[in-house]
DOSEDREN-618053 format. One record per residue (C-alpha): residue number from 1; residue in three letters; y, z, x. Coordinates in nm, 3 decimals. Each point is the difference from the previous one (the first is absolute). Layout:
# DOSEDREN-618053
+-----+--------+---------+---------+---------+
: num : residu :   north :      up :    east :
+-----+--------+---------+---------+---------+
: NUM :    ALA :       Y :       Z :       X :
...
+-----+--------+---------+---------+---------+
END
This chain:
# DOSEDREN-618053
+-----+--------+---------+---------+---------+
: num : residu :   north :      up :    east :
+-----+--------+---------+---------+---------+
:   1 :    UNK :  12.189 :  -1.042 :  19.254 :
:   2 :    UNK :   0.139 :   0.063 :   0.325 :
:   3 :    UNK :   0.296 :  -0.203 :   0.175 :
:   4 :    UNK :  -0.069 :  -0.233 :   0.268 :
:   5 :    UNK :   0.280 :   0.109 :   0.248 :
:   6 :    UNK :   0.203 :  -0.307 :   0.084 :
:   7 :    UNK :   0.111 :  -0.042 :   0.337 :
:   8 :    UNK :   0.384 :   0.068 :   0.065 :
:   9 :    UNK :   0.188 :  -0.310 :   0.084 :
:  10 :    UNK :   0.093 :  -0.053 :   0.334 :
:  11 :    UNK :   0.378 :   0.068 :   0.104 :
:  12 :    UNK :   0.189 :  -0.301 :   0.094 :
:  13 :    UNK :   0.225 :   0.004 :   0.280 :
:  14 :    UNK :   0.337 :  -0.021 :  -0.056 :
:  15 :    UNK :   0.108 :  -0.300 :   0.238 :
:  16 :    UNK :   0.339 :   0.253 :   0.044 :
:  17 :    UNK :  -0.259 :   0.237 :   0.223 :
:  18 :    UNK :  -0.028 :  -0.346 :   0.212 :
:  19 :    UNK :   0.364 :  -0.032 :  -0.010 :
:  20 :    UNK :   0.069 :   0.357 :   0.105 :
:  21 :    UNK :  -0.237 :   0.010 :   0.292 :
:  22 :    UNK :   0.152 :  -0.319 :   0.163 :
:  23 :    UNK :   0.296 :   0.183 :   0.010 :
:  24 :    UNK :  -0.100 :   0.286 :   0.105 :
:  25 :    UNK :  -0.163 :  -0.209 :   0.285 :
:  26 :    UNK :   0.287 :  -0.178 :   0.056 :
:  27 :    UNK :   0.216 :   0.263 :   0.069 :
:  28 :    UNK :  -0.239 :   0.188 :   0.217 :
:  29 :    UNK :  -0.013 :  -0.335 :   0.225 :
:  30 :    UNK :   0.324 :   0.040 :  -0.013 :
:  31 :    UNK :   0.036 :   0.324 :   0.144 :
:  32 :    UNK :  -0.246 :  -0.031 :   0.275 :
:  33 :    UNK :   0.242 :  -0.203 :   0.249 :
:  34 :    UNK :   0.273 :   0.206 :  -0.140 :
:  35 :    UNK :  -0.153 :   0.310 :   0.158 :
:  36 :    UNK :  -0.115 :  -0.192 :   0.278 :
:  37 :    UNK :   0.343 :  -0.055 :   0.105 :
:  38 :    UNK :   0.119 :   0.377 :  -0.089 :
:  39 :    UNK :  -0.299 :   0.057 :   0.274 :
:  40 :    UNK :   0.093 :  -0.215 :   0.241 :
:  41 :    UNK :   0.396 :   0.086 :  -0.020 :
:  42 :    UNK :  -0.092 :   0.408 :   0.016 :
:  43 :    UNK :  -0.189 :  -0.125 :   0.339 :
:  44 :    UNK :   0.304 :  -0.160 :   0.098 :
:  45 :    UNK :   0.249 :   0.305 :  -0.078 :
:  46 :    UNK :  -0.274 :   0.250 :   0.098 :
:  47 :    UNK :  -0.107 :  -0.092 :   0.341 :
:  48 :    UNK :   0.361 :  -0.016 :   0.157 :
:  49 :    UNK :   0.094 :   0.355 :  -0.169 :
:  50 :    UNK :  -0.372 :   0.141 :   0.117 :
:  51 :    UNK :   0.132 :  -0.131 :   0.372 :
:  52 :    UNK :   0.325 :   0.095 :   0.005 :
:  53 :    UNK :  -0.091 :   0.399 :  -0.138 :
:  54 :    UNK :  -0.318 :   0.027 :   0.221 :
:  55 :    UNK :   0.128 :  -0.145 :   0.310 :
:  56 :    UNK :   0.280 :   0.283 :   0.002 :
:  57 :    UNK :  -0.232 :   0.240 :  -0.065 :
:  58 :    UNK :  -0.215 :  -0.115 :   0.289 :
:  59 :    UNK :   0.020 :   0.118 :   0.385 :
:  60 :    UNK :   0.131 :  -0.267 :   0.238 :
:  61 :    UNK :  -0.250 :   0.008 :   0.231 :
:  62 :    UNK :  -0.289 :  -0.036 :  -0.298 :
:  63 :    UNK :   0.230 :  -0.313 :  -0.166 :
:  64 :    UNK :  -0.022 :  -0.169 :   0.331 :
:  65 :    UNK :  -0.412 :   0.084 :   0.089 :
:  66 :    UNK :  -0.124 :  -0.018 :  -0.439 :
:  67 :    UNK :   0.279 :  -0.222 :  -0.134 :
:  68 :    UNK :   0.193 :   0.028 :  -0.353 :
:  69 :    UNK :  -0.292 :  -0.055 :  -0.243 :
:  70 :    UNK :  -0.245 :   0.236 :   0.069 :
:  71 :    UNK :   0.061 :   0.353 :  -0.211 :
:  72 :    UNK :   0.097 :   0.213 :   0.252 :
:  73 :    UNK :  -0.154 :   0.310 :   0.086 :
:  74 :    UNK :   0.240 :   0.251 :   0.201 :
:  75 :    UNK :   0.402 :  -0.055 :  -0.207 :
:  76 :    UNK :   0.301 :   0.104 :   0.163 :
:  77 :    UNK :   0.377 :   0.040 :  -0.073 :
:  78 :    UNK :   0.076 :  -0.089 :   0.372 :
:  79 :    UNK :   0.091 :  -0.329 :  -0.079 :
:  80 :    UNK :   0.294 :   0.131 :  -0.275 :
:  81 :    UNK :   0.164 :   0.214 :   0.256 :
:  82 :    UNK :   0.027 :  -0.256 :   0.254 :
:  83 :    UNK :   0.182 :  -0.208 :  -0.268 :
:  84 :    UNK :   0.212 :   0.266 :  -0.092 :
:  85 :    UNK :   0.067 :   0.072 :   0.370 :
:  86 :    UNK :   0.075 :  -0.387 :   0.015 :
:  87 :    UNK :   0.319 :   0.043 :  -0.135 :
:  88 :    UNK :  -0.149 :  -0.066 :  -0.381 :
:  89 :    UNK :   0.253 :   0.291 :  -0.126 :
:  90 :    UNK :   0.289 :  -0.198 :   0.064 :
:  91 :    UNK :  -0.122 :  -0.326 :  -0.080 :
:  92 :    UNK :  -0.085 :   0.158 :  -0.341 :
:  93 :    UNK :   0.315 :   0.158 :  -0.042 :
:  94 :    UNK :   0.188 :  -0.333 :   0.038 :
:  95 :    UNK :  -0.200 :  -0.188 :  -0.227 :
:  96 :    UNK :   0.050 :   0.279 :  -0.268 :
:  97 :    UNK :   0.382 :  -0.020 :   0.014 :
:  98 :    UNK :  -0.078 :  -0.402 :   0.006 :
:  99 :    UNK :  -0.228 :   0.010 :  -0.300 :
: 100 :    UNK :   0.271 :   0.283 :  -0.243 :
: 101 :    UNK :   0.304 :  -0.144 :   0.112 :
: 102 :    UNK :  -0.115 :  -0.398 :  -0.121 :
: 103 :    UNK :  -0.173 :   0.170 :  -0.291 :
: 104 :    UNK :   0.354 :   0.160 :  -0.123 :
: 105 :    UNK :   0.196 :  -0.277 :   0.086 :
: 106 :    UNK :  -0.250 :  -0.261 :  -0.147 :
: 107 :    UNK :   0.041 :   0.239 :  -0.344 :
: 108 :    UNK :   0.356 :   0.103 :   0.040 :
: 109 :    UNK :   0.086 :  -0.382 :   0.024 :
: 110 :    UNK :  -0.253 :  -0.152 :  -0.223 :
: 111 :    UNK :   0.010 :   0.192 :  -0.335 :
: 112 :    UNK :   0.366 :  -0.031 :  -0.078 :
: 113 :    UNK :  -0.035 :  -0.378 :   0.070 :
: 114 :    UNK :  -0.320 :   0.008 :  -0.215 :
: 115 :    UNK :   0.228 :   0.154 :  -0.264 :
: 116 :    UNK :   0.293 :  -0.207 :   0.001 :
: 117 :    UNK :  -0.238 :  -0.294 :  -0.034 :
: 118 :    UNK :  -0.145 :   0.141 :  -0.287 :
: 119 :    UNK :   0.303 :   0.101 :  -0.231 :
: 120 :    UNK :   0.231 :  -0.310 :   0.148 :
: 121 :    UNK :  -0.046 :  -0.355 :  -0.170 :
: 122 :    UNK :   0.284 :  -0.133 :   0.271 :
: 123 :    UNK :  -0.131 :  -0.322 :   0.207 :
: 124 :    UNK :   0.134 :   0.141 :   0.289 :
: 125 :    UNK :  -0.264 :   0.275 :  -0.036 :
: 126 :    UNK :  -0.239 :  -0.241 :  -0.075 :
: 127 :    UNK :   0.070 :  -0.209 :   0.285 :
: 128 :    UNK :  -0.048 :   0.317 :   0.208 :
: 129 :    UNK :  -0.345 :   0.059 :  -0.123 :
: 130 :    UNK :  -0.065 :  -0.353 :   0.124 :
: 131 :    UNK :   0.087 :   0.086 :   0.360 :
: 132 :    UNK :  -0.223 :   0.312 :  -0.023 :
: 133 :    UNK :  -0.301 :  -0.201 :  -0.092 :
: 134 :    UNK :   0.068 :  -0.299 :   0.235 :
: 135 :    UNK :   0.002 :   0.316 :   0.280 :
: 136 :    UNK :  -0.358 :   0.051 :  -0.080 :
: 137 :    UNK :  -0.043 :  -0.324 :   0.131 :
: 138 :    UNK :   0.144 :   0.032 :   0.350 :
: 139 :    UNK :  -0.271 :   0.216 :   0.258 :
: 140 :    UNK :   0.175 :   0.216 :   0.238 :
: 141 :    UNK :  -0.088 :  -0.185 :   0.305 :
: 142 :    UNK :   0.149 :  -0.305 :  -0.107 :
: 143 :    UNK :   0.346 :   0.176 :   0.011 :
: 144 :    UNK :  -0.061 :   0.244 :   0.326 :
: 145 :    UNK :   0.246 :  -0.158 :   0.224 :
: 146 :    UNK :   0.300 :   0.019 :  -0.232 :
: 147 :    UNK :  -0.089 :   0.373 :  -0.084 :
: 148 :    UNK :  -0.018 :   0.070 :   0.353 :
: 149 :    UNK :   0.318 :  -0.178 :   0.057 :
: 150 :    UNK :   0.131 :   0.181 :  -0.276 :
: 151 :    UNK :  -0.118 :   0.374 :   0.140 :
: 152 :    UNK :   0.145 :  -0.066 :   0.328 :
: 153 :    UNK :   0.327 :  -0.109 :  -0.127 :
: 154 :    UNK :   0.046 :   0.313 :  -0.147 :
: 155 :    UNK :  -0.114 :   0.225 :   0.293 :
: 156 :    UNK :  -0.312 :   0.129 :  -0.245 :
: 157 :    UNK :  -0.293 :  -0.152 :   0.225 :
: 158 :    UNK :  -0.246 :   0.244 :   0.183 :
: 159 :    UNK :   0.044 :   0.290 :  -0.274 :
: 160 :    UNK :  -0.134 :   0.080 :  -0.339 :
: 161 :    UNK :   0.242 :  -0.129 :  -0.196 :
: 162 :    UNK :  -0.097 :  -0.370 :   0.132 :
: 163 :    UNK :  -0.325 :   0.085 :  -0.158 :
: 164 :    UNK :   0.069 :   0.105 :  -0.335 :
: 165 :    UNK :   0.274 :  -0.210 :  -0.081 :
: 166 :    UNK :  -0.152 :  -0.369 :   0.020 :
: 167 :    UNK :  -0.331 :   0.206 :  -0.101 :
: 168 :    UNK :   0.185 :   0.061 :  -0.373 :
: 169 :    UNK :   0.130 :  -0.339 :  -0.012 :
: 170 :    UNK :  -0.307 :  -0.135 :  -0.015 :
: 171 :    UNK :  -0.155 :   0.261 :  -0.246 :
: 172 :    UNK :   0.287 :  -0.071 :  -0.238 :
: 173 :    UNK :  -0.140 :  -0.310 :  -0.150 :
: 174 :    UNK :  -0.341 :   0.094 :  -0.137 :
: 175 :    UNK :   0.157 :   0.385 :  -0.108 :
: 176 :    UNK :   0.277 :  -0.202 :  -0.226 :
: 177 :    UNK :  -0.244 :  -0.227 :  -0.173 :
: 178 :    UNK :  -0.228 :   0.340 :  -0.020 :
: 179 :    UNK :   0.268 :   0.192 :  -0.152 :
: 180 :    UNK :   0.149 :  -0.244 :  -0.172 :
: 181 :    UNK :  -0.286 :  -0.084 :  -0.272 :
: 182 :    UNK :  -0.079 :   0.389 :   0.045 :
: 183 :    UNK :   0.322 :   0.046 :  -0.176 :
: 184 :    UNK :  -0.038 :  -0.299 :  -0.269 :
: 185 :    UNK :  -0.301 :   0.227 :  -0.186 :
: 186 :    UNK :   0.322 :   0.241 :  -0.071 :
: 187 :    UNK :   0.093 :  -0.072 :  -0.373 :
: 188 :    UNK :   0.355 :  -0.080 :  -0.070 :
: 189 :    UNK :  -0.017 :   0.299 :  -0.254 :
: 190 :    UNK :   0.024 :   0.231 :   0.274 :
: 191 :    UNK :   0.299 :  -0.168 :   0.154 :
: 192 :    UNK :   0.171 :  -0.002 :  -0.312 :
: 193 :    UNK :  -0.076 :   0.336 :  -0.133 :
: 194 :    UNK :   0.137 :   0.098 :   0.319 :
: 195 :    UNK :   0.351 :  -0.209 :  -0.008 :
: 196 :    UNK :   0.025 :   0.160 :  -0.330 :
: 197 :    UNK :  -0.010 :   0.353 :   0.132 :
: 198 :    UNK :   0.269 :  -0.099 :   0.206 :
: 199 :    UNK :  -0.132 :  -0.048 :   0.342 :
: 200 :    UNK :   0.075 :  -0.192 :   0.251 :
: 201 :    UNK :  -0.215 :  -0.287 :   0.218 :
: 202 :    UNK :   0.009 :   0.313 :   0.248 :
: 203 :    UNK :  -0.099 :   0.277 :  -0.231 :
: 204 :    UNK :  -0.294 :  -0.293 :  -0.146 :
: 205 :    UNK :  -0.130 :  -0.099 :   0.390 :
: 206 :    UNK :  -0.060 :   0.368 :   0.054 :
: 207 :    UNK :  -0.120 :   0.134 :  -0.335 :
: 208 :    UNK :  -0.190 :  -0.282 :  -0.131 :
: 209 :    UNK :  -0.028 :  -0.275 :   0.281 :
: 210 :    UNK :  -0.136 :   0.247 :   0.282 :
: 211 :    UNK :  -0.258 :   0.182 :  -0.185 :
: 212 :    UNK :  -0.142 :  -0.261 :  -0.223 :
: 213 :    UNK :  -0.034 :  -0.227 :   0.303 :
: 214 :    UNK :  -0.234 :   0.234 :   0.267 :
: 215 :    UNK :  -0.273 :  -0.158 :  -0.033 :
: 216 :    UNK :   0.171 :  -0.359 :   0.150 :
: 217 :    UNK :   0.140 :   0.306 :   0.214 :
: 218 :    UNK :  -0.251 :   0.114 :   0.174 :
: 219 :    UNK :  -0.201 :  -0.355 :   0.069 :
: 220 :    UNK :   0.317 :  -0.147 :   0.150 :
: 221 :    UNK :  -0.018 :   0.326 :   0.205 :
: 222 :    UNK :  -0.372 :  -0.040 :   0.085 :
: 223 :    UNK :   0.049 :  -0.395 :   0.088 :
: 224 :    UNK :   0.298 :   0.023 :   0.230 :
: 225 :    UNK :  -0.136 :   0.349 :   0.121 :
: 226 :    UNK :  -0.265 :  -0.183 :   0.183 :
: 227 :    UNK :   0.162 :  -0.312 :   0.086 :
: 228 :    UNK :   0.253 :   0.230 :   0.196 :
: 229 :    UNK :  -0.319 :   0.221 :   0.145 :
: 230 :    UNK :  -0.194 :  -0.287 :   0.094 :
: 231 :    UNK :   0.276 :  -0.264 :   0.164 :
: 232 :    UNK :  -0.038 :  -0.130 :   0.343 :
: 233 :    UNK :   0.279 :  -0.271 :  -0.007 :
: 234 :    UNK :   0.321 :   0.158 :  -0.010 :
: 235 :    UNK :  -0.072 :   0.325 :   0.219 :
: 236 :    UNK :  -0.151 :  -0.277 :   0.276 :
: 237 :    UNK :   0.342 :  -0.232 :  -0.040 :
: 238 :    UNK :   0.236 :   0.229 :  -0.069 :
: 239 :    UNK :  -0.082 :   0.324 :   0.184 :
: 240 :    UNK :  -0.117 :   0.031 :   0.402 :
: 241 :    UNK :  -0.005 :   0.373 :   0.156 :
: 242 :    UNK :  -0.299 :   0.180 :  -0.101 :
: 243 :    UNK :   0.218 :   0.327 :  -0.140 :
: 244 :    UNK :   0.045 :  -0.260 :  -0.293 :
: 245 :    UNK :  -0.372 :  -0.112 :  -0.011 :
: 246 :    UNK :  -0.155 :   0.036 :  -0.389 :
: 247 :    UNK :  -0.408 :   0.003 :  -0.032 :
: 248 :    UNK :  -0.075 :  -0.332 :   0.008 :
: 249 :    UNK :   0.133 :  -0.062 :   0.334 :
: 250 :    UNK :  -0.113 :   0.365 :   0.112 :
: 251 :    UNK :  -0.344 :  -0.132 :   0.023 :
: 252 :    UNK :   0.070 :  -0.186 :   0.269 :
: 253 :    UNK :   0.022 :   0.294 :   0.197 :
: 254 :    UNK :  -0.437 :   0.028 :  -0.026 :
: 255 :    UNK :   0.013 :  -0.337 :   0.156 :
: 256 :    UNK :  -0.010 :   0.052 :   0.403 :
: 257 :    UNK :  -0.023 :  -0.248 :   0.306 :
: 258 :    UNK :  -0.395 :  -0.017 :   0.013 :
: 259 :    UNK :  -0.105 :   0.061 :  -0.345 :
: 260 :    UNK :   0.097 :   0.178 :  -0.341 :
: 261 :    UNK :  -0.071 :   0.331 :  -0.134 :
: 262 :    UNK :  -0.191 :  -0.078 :  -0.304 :
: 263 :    UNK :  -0.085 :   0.376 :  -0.113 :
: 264 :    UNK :   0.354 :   0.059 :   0.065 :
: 265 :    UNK :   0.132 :  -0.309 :  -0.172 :
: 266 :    UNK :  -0.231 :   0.074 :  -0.314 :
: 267 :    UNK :   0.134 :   0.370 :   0.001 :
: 268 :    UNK :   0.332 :  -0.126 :  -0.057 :
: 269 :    UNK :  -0.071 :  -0.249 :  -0.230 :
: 270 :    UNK :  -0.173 :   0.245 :  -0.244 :
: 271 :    UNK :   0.330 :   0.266 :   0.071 :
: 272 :    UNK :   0.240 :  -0.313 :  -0.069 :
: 273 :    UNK :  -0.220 :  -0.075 :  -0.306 :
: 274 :    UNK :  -0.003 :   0.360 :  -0.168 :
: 275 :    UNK :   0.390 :   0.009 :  -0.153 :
: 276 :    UNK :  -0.027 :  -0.340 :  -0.175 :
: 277 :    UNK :  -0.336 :   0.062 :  -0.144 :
: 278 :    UNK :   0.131 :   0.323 :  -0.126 :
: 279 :    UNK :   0.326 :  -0.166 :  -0.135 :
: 280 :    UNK :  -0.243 :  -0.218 :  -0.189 :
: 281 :    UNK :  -0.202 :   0.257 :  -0.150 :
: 282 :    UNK :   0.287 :   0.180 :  -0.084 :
: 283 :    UNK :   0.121 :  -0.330 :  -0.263 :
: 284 :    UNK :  -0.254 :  -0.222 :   0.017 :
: 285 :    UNK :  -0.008 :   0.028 :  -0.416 :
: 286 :    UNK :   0.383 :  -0.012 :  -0.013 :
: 287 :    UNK :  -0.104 :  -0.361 :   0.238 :
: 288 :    UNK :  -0.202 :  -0.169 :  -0.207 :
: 289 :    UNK :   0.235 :   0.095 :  -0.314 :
: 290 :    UNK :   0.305 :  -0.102 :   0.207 :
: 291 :    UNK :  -0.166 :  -0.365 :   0.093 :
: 292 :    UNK :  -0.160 :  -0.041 :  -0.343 :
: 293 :    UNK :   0.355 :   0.074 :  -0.128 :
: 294 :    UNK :   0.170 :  -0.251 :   0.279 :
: 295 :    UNK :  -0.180 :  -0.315 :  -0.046 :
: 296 :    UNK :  -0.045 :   0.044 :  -0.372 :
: 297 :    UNK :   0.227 :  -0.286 :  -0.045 :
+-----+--------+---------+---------+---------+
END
């Protein structure tokens, strides 16, 4: 006799398919306004940096007959010489010894402070911490007219050195709490292996502090780099001939009596821009593992 063939039973759904694909669903809803907003904030990084580059690329007579949007057609380098013929050289060359003189000042003053917090239990230390953090809280402008009382009392105002000093102060704060849980990820093993050997708290800050700590380092660097590169306040309180002018304020030397340079301007802006973005892609990882490292706890 032969078989009937039977008809294979039908697969039931597992209701964990159901489960799976809400989820799936969910998260791609999810996503969608997420990379709506990535769009939207590229636009709003994209469009300023796509003006600022192709306006200084872009003849003066065609910005002022086209505009800054369209692409342009004919690109020139006219606009960079006229910046450089500006006086741009020296304005760069100020706000270089600016920037590395608060940068080794901010470290040079920061790290052993950072360390003594560290390895002393003292209130007194403590305490000290305590005024570091409460200067986080104070902006510079609320203090200007005492620092520029300060400056002139001691026959420092219109030079450099009015710039970079008040410019560390106020970089101190933020590098000693950086620094300060940088060097709280050190084990005490290391310490006392070291005390063991025989060294000293100098022999330890150099051999074991220094090194281990680079990475806090070089994003204290980075920060107070360009809070030094970028500052307007104290070189427009505390400084007045233009021999002493730094970048920001060198700018205003585009601006004329009927009307700015804007290819000009833009040139300089991109030239002023070029050292910091190369300072960050020279540590930009030793950044992010400095910050992760500072605000740990």
């Amino acid at each position: 006799m032969n078989r009937r063939s039977r008809p294979l039973p039908a697969r039931r759904r597992r209701p964990g398919g159901l489960a799976r694909a809400g989820r799936a669903s969910g998260k791609l809803g999810g996503r969608v306004p997420a990379a709506v907003a990535l769009v939207l904030w590229l636009l709003v990084v994209a469009v300023p940096v796509y003006f600022i580059v192709v306006t200084s690329l872009r003849p003066a007579d065609a910005y002022l007959s086209n505009g800054a949007l369209p692409v342009p057609t004919d690109l020139s380098l006219d606009n960079y010489g006229r910046a450089l013929r500006l006086g741009f050289s020296g304005f760069l060359r100020n706000s270089a010894i600016v920037t590395v003189a608060t940068i080794l000042l901010t470290l040079g003053a920061a790290l052993p402070a950072a360390y003594a917090i560290v390895r002393n239990r003292s209130r007194l230390v403590r305490a000290g911490l305590s005024v570091f953090l409460f200067g986080l809280a104070i902006p510079a402008q609320a203090v200007i007219v005492p620092v520029y009382l300060i400056i002139t009392r001691l026959s420092m105002y219109d030079s450099l050195t009015a710039i970079v000093l008040p410019t560390a102060a106020f970089s101190l704060p933020l590098a000693i709490v950086v620094l300060t849980s940088s060097l709280r990820d050190i084990p005490d093993e290391l310490y006392q292996s070291m005390e063991l050997d025989g060294a000293g708290n100098g022999r330890v800050f150099l051999q074991l502090v220094v090194p281990l700590s680079r990475p806090g380092l070089i994003t204290v660097g980075i920060v107070s780099g360009l809070n030094a590169w970028n500052g307007i306040l104290f070189p427009l309180v505390l400084t007045q001939s233009s021999r002493w002018r730094v970048l920001p304020l060198g700018l205003w030397n585009f601006q004329g009596q009927h009307g700015t340079d804007v290819p000009g301007l833009m040139a300089a802006v991109v030239l002023s821009a070029l050292p910091m973005l190369a300072l960050y892609l020279f540590g930009r990882r030793h950044l992010l593992r400095g910050l992760a490292a500072g605000f740990s706890r």
